[in-house]
C-alpha positions in Angstrom: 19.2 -35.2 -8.1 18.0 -34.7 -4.8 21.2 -32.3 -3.9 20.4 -30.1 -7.1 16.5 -30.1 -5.8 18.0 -28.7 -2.4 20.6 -26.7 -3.8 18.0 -24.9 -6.2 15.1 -24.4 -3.8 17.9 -22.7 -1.1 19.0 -20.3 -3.8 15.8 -19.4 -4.6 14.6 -19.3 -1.0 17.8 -16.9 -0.1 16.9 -14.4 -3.6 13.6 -14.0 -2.9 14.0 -13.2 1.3 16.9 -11.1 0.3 14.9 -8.3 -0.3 12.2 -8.7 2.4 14.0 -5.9 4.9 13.3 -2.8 6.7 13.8 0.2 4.4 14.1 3.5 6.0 14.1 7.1 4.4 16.0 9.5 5.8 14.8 13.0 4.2 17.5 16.0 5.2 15.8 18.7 3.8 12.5 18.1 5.3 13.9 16.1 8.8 11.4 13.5 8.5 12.0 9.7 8.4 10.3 7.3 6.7 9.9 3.5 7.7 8.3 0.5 5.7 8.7 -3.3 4.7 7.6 -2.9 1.5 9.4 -3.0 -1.1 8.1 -0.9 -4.0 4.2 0.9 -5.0 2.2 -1.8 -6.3 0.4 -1.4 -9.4 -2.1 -2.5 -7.1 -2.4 -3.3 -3.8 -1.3 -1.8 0.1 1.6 -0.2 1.7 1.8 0.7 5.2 4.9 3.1 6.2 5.0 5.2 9.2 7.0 8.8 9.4 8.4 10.8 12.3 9.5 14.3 12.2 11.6 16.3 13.9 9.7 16.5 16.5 9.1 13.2 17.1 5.5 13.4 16.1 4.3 10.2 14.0 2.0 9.8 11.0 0.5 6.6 9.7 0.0 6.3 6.1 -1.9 4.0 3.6 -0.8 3.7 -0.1 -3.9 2.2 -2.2 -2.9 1.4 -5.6 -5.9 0.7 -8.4 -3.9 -0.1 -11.2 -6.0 2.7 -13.0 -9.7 2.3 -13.8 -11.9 4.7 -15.5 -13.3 6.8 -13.2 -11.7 5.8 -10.2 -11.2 9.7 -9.7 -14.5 9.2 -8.2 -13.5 6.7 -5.7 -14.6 7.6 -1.8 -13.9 4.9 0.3 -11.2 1.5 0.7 -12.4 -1.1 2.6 -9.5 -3.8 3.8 -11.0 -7.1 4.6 -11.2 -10.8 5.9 -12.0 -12.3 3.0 -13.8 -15.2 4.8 -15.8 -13.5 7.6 -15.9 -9.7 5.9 -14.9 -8.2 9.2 -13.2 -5.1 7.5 -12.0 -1.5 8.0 -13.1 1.5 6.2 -11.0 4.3 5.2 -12.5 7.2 3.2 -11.2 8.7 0.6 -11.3 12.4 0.9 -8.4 14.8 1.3 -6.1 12.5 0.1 -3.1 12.9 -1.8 -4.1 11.4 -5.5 -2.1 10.5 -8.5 -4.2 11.1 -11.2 -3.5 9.8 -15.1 -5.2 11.6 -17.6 -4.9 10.4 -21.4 -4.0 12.4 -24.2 -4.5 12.7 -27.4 -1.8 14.4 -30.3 -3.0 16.9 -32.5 -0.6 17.8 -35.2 2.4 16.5 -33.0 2.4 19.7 -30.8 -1.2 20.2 -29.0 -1.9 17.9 -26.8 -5.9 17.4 -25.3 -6.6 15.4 -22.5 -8.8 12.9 -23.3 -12.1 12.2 -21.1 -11.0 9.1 -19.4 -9.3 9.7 -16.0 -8.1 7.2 -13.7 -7.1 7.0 -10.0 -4.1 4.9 -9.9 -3.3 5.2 -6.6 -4.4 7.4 -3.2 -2.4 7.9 -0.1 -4.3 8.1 2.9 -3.0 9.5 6.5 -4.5 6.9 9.0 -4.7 7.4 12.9 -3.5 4.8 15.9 -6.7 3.4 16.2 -7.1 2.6 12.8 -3.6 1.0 12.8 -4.7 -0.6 15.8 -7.6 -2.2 14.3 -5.9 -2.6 10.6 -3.5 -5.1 12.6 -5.8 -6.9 14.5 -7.8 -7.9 10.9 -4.5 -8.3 9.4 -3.1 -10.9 12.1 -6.3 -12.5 12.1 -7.2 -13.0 8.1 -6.0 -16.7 6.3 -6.8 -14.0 3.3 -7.2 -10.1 3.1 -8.8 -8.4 0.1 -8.9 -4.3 -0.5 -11.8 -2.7 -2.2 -11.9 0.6 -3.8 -15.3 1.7 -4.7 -17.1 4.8 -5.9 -19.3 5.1 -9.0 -17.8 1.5 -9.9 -15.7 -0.8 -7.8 -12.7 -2.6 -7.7 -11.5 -5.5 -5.3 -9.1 -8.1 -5.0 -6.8 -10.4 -2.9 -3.3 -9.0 -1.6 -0.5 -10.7 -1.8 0.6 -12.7 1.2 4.3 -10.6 0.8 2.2 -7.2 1.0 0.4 -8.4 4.1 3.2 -9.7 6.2 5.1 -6.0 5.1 2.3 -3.9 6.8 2.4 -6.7 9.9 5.9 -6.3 9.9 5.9 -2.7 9.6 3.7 -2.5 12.5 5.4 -4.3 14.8 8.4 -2.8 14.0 7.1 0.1 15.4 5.5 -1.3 18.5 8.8 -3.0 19.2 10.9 0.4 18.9 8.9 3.1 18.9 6.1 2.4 21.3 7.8 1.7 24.8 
């Protein structure tokens, strides 16, 4: 019984760290290369990935997902946090590249009018060095890290442990081979 017990918790040990690798994106058209440890956009949650052109230039970037609230289209600022001492980074929400959901309502199967309820359901935000800098430090030094979203209302919660170790990861990927 013991051997199945073993056998079982390698399998599922082996499924679930199968897919915990670095992806990288390698756009032709455009030059640019994209590098994260995340898997997938969360429904909600964080994503760090990192991008250099052809020029070698790098940008940092923050996906935010809400998992669409009403009036989240309002939103203007994400905090990640330590969700014991509150020591937290601010990011502001302006300028940033939205996706926006809109509902809609059918009117004689062929109209159709968007409804009054939008929703942010997710923001990407371009973040500097020093903001990666300090994202990191909070990150590697949180038991728990929590995002908030707030505008006219707010929204918080605890991210995973798998999203926080893919924006460590992601960062120190970068330090060890970009940042000689």
């Amino acid at each position: 019984m013991r051997n199945i017990l073993f056998i079982i918790t390698i399998l599922f040990l082996s499924i679930s760290c199968a897919n915990y690798s670095l992806k990288v994106k390698d756009d032709k058209l455009t030059g640019i290369q994209t590098y994260t440890y995340a898997d997938e956009y969360y429904e909600y949650g964080a994503k760090l990935y990192f991008q250099i052109n052809n020029n070698k230039e790098i940008s940092w970037w923050l996906y935010i997902g809400t998992k669409a609230m009403p009036n989240f289209i309002y939103a203007n600022m994400a905090y990640i946090f330590d969700s014991k001492t509150y020591d937290k980074i601010t990011f502001t929400l302006t300028n940033v590249s939205r996706n926006i959901s809109t509902t809609a309502a059918v009117i004689d199967e062929y109209a159709y009018i968007p409804s009054q309820v939008n929703c942010l359901e997710n923001a990407i935000i371009q973040i500097s060095e020093t903001e990666v800098k300090e994202l990191y430090r909070i990150l590697t030094n949180a038991k728990s890290v929590g995002l908030r979203i707030s505008g006219r209302e707010y929204q918080e919660f605890i991210l995973s442990s798998s999203q926080v170790k893919a924006m460590i990861d992601t960062i120190e990927y970068y330090n060890n081979e970009f940042n000689n």
